[in-house]
N, C-alpha and C positions, 0 to 999 in steps of 0.2 A: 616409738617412744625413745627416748632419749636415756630413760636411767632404766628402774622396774617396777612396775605398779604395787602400790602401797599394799599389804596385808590386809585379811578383814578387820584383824585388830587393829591395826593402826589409821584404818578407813574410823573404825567404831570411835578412837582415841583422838579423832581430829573431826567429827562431826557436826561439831559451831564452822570450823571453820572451812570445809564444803559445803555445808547450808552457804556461809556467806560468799564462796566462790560462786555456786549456782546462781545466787542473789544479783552478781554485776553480771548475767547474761541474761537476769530479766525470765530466772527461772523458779518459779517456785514448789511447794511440795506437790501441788496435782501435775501441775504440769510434767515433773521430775516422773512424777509415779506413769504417768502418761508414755513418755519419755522410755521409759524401761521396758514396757510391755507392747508399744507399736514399733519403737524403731531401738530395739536392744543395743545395735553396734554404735547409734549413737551416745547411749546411755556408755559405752563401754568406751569412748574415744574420751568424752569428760571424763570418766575414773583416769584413764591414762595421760589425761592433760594434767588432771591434780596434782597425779602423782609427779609428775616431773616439775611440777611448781615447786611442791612442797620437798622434790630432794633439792632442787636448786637453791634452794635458801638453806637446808642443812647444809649442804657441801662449801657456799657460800663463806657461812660461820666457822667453819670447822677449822680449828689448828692446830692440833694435836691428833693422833691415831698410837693406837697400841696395838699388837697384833704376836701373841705365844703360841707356844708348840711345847714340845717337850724338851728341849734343847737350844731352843734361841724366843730370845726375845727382841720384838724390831720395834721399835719408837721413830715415831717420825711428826717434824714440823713444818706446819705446810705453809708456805708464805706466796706471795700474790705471782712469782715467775721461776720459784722452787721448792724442794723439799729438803730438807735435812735429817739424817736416819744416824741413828746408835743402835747398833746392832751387837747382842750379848747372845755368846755361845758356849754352852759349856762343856768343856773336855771330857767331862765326867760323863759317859753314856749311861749308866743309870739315874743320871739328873731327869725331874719331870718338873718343868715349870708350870706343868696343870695341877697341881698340887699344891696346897697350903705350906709342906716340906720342902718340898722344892724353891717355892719362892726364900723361905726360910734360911735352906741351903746356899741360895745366891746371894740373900744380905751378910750372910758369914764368911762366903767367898769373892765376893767383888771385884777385891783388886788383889787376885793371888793368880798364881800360875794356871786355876781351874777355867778360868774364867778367860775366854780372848773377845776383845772389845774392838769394833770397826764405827770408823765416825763416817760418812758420807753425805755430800753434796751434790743435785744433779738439778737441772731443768727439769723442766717437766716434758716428756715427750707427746702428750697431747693437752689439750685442754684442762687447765688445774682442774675445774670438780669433776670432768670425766676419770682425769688420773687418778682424784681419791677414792670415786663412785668405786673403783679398777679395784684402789686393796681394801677398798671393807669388800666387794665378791669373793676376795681371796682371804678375806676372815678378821682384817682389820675390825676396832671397834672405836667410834670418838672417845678420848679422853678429855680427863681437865690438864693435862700435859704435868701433873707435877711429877711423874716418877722420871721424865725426860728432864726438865728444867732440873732436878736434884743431880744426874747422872750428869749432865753438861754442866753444870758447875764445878764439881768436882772434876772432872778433865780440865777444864780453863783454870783451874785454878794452881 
């Protein structure tokens, strides 16, 4: 496998459209059921095909990533041969950006001395959707990018 095999809920949540995977290899539901209970590891190599279809089309789409802690916030924009990241940290060691306060805390202090801001640009050191597959394992989550797009304007500007 390539990425990691889809959740059962997320197996459950994409079920039209595994019926219609199975369907272009001319598989249907007996056959599937067939499928599962004489030759299981085949049954388990199509879950694990699926699944690397369907993260390859997320990671694909993907152009934004968020990814908090208690102390830093990383945003990043993923483009076709790089990423872009704004990275917010805050001085204050009782800051918790896992908190509704915290967040609260950071729109109040943004651009004061509590707050140190790093902009970075880098390639990708492997494969772009392997590189993003890499930080949502490490906790990233897709965004709709607007708290990045807000934060890079205000610097550019």
């Amino acid at each position: 496998m390539k990425y990691t095999r889809l959740t059962k809920e997320q197996f459950e949540e994409l079920h039209p459209e595994f019926i219609n995977f199975l369907a272009t290899q001319s598989i249907d539901k007996a056959e599937w059921d067939k499928i599962k209970t004489e030759n299981p590891e085949i049954a388990e190599q199509e879950l694990d095909v699926f699944s690397d279809l369907i993260w390859e089309g997320v990671l694909s789409r993907t152009l934004y990533l968020e990814h908090f802690s208690t102390n830093h916030i990383f945003l990043f924009h993923c483009f076709e041969q790089h990423i872009e990241s704004i990275i917010l940290k805050s001085l204050v060691p009782e800051t918790d950006f896992l908190t509704k306060e915290g967040l609260q805390w950071l729109s109040d202090n943004m651009f004061t001395e509590n707050i140190e801001m790093k902009v970075g640009n880098r390639e990708y050191a492997e494969e772009r959707n392997q590189a993003i597959f890499s930080l949502i394992q490490q906790g990233a989550f897709l965004s709709d990018g607007q708290l990045y797009q807000q934060i890079d304007t205000i610097i550019k500007s």
